[in-house]
C-alpha positions as CSV (number, residue, x, y, z in Angstrom):
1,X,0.0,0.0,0.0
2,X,1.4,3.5,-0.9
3,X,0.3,5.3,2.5
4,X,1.0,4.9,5.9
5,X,-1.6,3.3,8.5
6,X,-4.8,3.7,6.4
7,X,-7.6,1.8,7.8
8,X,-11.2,1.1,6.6
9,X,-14.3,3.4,6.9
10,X,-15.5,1.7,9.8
11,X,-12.1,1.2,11.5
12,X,-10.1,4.1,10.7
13,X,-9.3,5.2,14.6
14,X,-10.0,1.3,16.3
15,X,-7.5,-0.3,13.8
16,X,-4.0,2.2,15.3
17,X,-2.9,0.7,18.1
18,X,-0.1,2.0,19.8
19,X,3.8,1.3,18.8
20,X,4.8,-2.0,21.0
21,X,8.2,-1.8,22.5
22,X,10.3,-4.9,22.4
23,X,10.5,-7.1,25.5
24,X,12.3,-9.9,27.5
25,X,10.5,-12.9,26.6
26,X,8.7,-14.7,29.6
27,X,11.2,-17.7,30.6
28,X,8.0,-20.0,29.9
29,X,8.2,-18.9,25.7
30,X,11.3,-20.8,26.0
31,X,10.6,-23.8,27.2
32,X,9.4,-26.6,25.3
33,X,5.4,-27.1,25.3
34,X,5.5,-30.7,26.3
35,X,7.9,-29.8,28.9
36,X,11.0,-31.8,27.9
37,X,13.1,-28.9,28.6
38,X,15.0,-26.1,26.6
39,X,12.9,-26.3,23.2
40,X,14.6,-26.9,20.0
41,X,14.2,-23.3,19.0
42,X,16.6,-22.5,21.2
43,X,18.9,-24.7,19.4
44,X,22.3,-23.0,18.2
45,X,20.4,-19.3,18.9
46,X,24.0,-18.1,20.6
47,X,25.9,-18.3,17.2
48,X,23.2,-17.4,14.7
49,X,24.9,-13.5,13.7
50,X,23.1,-11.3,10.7
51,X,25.8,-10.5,8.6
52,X,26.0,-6.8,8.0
53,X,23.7,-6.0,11.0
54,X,24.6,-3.6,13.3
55,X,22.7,-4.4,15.8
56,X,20.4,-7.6,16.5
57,X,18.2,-9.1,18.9
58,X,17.6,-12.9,19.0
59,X,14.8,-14.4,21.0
60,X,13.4,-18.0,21.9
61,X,9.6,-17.7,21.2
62,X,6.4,-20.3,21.7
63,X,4.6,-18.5,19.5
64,X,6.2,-16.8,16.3
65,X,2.7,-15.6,14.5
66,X,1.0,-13.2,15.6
67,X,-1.4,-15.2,17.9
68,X,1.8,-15.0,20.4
69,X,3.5,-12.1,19.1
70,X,1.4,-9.6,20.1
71,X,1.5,-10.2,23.5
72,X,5.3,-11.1,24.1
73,X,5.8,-7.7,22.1
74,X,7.5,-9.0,19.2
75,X,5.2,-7.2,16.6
76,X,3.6,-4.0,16.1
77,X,0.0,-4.2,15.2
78,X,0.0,-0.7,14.4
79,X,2.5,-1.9,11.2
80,X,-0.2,-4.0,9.4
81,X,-3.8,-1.9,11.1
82,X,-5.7,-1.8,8.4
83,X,-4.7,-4.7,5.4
84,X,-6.7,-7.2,6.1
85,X,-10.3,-8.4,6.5
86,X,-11.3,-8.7,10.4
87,X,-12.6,-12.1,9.8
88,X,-8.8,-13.4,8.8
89,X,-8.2,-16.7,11.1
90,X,-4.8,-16.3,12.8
91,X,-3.0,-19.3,12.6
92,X,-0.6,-20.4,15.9
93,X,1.6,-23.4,16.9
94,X,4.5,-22.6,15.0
95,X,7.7,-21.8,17.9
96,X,10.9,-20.9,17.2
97,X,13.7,-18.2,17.1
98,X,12.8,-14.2,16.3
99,X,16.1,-12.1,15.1
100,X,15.1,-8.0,15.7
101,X,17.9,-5.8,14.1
102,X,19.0,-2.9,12.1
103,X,21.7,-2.9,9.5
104,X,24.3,0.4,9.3
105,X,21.7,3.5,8.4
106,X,21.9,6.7,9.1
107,X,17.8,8.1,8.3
108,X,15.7,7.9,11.8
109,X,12.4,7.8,10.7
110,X,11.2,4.0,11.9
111,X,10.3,4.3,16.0
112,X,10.0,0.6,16.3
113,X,11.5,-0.9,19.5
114,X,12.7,2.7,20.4
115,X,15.2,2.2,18.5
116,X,15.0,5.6,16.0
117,X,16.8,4.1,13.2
118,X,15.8,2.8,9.8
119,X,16.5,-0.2,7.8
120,X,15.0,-2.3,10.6
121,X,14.3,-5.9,9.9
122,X,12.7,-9.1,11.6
123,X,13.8,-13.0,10.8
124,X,11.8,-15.5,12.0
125,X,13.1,-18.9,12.3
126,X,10.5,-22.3,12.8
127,X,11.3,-24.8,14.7
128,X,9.6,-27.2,12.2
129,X,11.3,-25.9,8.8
130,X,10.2,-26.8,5.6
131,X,13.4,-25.9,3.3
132,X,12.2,-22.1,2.3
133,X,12.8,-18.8,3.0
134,X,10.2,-16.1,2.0
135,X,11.8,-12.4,2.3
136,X,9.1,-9.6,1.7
137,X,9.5,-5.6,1.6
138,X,6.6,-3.7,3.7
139,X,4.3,-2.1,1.8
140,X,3.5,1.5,1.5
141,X,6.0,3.4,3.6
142,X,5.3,1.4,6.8
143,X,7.7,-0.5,9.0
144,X,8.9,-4.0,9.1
145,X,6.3,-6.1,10.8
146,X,3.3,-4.7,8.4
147,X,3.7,-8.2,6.7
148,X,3.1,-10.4,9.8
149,X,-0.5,-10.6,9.7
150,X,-1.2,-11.1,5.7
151,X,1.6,-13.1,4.6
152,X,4.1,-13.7,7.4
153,X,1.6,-15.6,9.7
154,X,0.6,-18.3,7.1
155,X,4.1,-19.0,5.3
156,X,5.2,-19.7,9.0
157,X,2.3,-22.3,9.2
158,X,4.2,-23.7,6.5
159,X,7.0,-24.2,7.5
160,X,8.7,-21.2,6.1
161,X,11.3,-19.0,7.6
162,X,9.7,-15.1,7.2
163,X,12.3,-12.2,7.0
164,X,10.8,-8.7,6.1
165,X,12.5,-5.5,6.2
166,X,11.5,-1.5,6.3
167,X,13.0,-0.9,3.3
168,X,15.4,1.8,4.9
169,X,12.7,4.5,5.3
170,X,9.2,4.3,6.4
171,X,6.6,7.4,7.3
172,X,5.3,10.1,5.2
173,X,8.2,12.0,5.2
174,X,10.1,9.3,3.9
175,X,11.6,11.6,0.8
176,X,13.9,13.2,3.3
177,X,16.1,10.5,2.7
178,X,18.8,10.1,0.4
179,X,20.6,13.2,-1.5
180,X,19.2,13.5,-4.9
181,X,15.6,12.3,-6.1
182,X,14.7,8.9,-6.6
183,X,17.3,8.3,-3.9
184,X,14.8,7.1,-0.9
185,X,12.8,4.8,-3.4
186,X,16.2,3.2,-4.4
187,X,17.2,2.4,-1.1
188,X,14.0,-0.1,-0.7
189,X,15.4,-2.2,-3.9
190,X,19.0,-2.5,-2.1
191,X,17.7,-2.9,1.4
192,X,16.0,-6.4,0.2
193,X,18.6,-7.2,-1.5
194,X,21.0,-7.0,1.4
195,X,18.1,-8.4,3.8
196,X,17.8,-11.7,1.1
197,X,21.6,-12.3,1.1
198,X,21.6,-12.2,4.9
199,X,18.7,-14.4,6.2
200,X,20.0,-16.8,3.3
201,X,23.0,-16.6,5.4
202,X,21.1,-16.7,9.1
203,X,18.9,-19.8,7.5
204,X,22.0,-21.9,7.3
205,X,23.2,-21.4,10.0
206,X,20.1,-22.0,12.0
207,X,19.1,-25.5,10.2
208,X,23.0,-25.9,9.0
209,X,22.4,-26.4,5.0
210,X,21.0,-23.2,2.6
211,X,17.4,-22.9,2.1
212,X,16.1,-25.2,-0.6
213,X,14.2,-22.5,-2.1
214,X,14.2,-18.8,-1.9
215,X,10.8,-17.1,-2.5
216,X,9.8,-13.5,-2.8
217,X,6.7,-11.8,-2.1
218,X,5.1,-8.4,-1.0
219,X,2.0,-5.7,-1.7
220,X,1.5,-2.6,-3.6
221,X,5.0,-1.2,-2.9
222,X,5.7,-4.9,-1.8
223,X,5.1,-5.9,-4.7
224,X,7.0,-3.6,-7.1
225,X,10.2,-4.8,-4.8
226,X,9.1,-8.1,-5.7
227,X,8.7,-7.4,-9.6
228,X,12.5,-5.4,-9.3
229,X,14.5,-8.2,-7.5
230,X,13.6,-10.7,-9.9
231,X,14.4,-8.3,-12.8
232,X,18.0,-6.8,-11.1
233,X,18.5,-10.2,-8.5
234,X,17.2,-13.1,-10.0
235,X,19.9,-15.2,-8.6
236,X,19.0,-14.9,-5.6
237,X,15.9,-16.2,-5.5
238,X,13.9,-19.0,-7.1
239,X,10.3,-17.0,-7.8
240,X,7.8,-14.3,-6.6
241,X,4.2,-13.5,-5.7
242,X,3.6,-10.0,-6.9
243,X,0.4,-8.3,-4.6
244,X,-0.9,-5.4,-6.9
245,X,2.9,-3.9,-7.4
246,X,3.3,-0.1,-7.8
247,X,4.2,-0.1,-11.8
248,X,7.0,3.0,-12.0
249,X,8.2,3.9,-15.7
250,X,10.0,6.3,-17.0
251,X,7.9,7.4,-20.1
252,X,4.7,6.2,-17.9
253,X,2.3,5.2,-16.3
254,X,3.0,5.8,-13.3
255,X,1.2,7.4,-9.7
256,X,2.3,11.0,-11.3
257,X,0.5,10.3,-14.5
258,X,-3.0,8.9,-13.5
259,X,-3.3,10.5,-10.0
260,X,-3.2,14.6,-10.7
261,X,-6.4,14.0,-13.1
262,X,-7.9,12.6,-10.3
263,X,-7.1,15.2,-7.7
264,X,-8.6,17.6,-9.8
265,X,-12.0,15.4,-11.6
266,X,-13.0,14.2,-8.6
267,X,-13.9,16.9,-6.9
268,X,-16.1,18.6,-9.4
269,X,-17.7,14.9,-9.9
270,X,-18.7,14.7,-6.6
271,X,-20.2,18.0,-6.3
272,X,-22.6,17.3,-9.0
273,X,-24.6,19.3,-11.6
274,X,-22.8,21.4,-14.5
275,X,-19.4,19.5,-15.4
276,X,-19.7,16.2,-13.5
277,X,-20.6,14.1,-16.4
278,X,-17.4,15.4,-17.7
279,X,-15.7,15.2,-14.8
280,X,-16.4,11.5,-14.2
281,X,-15.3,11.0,-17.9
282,X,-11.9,12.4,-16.7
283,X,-11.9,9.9,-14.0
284,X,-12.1,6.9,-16.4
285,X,-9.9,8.0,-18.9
286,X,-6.9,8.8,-16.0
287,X,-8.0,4.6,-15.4
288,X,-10.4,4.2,-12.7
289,X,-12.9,2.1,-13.7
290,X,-16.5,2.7,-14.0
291,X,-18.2,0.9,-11.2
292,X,-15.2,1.9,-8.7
293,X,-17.4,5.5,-8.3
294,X,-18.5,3.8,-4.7
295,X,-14.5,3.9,-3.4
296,X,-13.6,7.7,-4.8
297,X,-14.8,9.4,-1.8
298,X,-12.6,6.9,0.5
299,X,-9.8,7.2,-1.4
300,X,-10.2,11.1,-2.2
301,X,-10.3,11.6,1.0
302,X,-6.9,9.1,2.4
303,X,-4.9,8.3,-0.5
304,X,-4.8,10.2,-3.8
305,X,-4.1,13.7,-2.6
306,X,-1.5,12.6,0.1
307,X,0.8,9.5,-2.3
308,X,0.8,12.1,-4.7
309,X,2.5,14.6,-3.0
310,X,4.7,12.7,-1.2
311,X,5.9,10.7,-4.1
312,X,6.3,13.9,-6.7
313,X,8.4,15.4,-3.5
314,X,10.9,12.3,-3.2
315,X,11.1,12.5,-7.6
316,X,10.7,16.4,-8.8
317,X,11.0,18.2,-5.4
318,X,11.8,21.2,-7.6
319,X,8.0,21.3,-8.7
320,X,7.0,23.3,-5.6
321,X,10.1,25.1,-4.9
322,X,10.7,25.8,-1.3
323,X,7.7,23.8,-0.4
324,X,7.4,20.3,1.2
325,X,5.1,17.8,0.0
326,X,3.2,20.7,-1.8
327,X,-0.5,21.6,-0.5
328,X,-3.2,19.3,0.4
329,X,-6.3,19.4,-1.4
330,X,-5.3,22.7,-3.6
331,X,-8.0,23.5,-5.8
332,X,-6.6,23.3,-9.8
333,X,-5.5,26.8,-10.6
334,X,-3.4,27.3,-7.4
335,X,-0.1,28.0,-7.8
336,X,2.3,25.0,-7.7
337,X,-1.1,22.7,-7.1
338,X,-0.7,19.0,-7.4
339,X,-4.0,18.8,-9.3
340,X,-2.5,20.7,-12.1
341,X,0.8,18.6,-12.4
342,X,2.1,17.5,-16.1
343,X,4.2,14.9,-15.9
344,X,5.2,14.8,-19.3
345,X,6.1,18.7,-19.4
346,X,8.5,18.2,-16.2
347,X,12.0,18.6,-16.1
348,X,14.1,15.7,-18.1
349,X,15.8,15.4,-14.8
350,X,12.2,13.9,-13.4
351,X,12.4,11.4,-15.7
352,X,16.0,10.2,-14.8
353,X,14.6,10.3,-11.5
354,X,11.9,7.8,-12.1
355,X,14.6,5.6,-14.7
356,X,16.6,5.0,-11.3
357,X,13.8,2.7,-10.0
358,X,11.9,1.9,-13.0
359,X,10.7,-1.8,-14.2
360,X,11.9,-3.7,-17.7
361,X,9.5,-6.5,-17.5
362,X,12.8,-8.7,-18.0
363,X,12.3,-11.2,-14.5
364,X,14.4,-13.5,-14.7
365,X,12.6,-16.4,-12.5
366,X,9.1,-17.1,-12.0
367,X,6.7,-14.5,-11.0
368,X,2.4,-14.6,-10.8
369,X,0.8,-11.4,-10.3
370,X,-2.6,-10.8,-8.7
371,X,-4.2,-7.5,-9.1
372,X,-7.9,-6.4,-7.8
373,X,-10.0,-4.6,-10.4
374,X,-11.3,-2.2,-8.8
375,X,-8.3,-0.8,-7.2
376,X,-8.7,2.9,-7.2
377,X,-5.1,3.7,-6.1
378,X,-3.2,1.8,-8.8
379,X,-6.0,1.1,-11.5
380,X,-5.3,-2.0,-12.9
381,X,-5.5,-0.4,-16.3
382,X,-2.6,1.8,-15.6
383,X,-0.5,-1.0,-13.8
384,X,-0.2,-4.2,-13.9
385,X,-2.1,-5.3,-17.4
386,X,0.3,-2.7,-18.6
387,X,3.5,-4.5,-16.8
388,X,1.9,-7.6,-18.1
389,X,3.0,-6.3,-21.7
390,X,6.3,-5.2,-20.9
391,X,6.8,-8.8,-20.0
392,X,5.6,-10.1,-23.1
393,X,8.0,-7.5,-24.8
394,X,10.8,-8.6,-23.2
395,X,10.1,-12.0,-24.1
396,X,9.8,-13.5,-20.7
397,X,6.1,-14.7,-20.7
398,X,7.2,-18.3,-20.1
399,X,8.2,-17.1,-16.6
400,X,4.5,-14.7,-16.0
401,X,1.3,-15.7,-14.9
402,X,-1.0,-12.4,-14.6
403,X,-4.2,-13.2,-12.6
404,X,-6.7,-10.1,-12.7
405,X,-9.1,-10.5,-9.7
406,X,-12.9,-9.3,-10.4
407,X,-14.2,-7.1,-7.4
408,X,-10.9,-6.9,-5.8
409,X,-9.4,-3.3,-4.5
410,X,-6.1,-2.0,-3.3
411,X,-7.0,-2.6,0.9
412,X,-8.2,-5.4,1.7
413,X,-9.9,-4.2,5.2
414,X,-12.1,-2.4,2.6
415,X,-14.1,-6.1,2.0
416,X,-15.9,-5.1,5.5
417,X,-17.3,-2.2,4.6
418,X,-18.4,-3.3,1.2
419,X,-18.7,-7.5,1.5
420,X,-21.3,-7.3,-1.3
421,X,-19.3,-5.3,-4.0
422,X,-15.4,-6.3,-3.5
423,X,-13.4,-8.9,-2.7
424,X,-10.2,-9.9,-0.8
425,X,-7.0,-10.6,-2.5
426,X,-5.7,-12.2,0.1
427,X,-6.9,-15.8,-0.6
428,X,-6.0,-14.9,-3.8
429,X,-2.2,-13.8,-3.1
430,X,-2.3,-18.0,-1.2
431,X,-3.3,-19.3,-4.2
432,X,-1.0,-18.0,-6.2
433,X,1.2,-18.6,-4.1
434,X,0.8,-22.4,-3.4
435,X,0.9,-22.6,-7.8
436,X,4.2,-21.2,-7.5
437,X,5.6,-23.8,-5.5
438,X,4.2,-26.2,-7.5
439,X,5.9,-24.5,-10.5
440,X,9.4,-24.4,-8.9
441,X,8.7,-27.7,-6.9
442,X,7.2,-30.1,-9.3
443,X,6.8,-28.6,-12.3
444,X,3.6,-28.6,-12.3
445,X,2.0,-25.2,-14.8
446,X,-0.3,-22.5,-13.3
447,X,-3.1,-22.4,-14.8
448,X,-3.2,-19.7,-17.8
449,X,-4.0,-16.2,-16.6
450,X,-7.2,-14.7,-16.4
451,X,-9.5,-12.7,-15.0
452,X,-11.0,-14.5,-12.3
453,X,-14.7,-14.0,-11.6
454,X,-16.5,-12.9,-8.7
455,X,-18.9,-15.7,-7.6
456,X,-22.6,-14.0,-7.5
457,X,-23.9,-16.1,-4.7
458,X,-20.9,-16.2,-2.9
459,X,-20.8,-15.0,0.9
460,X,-18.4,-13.8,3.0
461,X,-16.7,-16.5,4.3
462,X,-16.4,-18.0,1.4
463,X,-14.5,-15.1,-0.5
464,X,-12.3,-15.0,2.4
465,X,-11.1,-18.6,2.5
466,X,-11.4,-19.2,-1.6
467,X,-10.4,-17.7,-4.8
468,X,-9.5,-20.6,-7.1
469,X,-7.2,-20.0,-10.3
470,X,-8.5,-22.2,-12.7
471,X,-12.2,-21.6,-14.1
């Protein structure tokens, strides 16, 4: 997700809860459940070292999903309020060994643990390993644990060792990092990268052989980290899940193409009368699909205005001179307003910016995307049937499977409010995961991509639990 701590209409204050400091585990988390002593996640947890970390912090945990976490205070929940359903099941059972750290940084903007220092990360280490090691990137601009609840609980079920990282900046300030533009958003490709190489290196030493399979996966921003590692890194890993990736280009699309029409459509659409038939004409040509109108206000209101301004400040800052991050909600017309931003009549120097951390479509392992619809943040449209080309172009298709999801949006906390017009991604985002480890693993061929209806008699329950790939 592109903004920090957004949660649904009906949960926007009860989703925050408040930053959890790190504690001493209880001597009980330690010891085994069936009382036969020290438990084996405890085994060999004096010479497990993260190389290149500067600082780390191992502990022996019953409980490493968030059905323990929370209360031994090895998670935030504040990192992952508001991206999934409240009806997800929390799976538990799974001990083992937590690794807390930072590697050398010198931005200050993640709070976690008290710590003031970005390019936090968390490991996780099962006791009862299955071979593979999933590293995701948070998405948006929040910290490292906003993964635990929709993909780090249920690849530790599995078996999997989990290691996530900040990306090296987090908050909405984050383009105060680095020296030149594009500088901040570059620092999340390196900072997985470095994070892989290392929890590779912490896995073998924890279960003493390398991990038989190295996977990588993530959402919105998550997801472009995903779709760049396996484009730039594809040695390192053996495939991806890509969640609704942020697309960035250099000639376009991207967030400062399709977003500006919005900022300055929508408003006149939703007053009505004179000019909103026009207005909402605007709105579909910049990509957001007809049917979406229902999430506009939402996302008028918590997204468009604010990931625009804080994205065009971290790649043309020049745009609104001594200015940070602009003005919110300037009416078109207003001197150095957002609404009126041109992309393509920018600076050449916005461009390089954007070349620093832009896709090719040449991965160089496996990768299935899943992409929502009617997201309204990153239409579809504009994003990933568009990297679904550049794929193709670069001749890689053999290694894509593209899965457009009818009904689905960009949060997926948003199902609450609306369980009769959207649905989740995140059973979705399983499924496409469990094909890919049947590509890697067995060989076995995903089903060809498609868009994958939404059932019309289907409830709740079963939207959250289900989203088969195959028709």
């Amino acid at each position: 997700m592109l903004l920090p701590r957004i949660t649904t209409l009906r949960r926007a204050l009860a989703a925050a809860a408040a930053l959890v400091t790190l504690v001493a585990v209880p001597a009980a988390a330690a010891q085994d459940p069936n009382g036969a002593g020290e438990a084996a996640s405890c085994a060999r947890v004096q010479w497990l070292r993260v190389p290149g970390a500067e600082r780390q912090e191992k502990a022996c945990l019953a409980e490493l999903t968030t059905a323990g976490t929370v209360a031994s205070g090895h998670t935030d929940p504040a990192d992952w309020a508001g991206l999934t359903p409240a009806g997800l099941s929390v799976p538990s059972g799974v001990p083992g060994i937590q690794i807390d750290g930072y590697f050398p940084d010198t931005s200050t903007t993640n709070t976690n643990h008290n710590w003031q220092h970005d390019a936090q990360f968390v490991i996780r280490l099962p006791d009862r390993w299955n071979g593979g090691l999933v590293v995701a990137g948070s998405p948006g601009v929040r910290e490292q644990y906003a993964n635990d609840r929709a993909i780090g609980d249920w690849v530790l079920a599995r078996g999997y060792a989990f290691a996530s990282t900040d990306k090296g900046n987090t908050g909405a300030a984050f383009h105060r990092d680095g020296r030149t533009p594009g500088d901040a958003i570059a620092e999340w490709n390196a900072r997985v990268t470095q994070l892989t190489r290392a929890a590779r290196a912490v896995v073998t030493q924890r279960y003493l052989r390398p991990p038989a399979r190295t996977l990588a996966t993530g959402m919105s921003n998550g997801g472009y980290l995903v779709r760049w590692q396996l484009e730039n890194h594809p040695e390192l890993y053996d495939g991806g899940v890509d969640w609704e990736g942020t697309l960035w280009r250099e000639e376009g699309p991207n967030l400062l193409t399709f977003l500006p029409p919005a900022l300055a459509a929508y408003p006149v659409y939703a007053t009505g009368g004179e000019g909103a038939e026009q207005a909402h004409r605007r709105m579909t040509a910049a990509g957001f699909p007809a049917g979406s109108e229902f999430l506009w206000p939402f996302h008028h209101q918590y997204y468009w205005d604010l990931t625009q301004r804080i994205y065009r400040e971290e790649l043309d800052p020049d745009f609104d001179g001594p200015l940070e991050a602009g003005r919110p909600f300037c009416a078109p017309g207003t001197p150095v307003c957002d609404a009126d931003y041109d992309y393509a009549s920018r600076p050449d120097a916005v461009r390089e910016a954007v070349s620093r951390i832009a896709l090719t479509g040449r991965i160089g392992k496996p990768l299935v995307t899943v992409h929502g619809t009617l997201d309204v943040l990153l239409p579809i449209s504009r994003d990933s049937d568009v990297y679904a080309r550049m794929v193709a172009d670069a001749g890689r298709g053999r290694l894509f499977r593209y899965y457009r999801v009818d009904g689905g949006t960009h949060v997926d906390s948003l199902f609450d409010a609306f369980p009769d017009r959207l649905r989740p991604l995140l059973p979705c985002h399983r499924a496409a995961f469990t094909a890919l480890e049947d590509w890697i693993g067995r060989g076995v061929q995903p089903p060809p991509g498609r868009t994958i209806p939404r059932p019309a008699s289907a409830g709740p329950e079963e939207l959250l639990t289900s989203c088969p790939l195959a028709p």
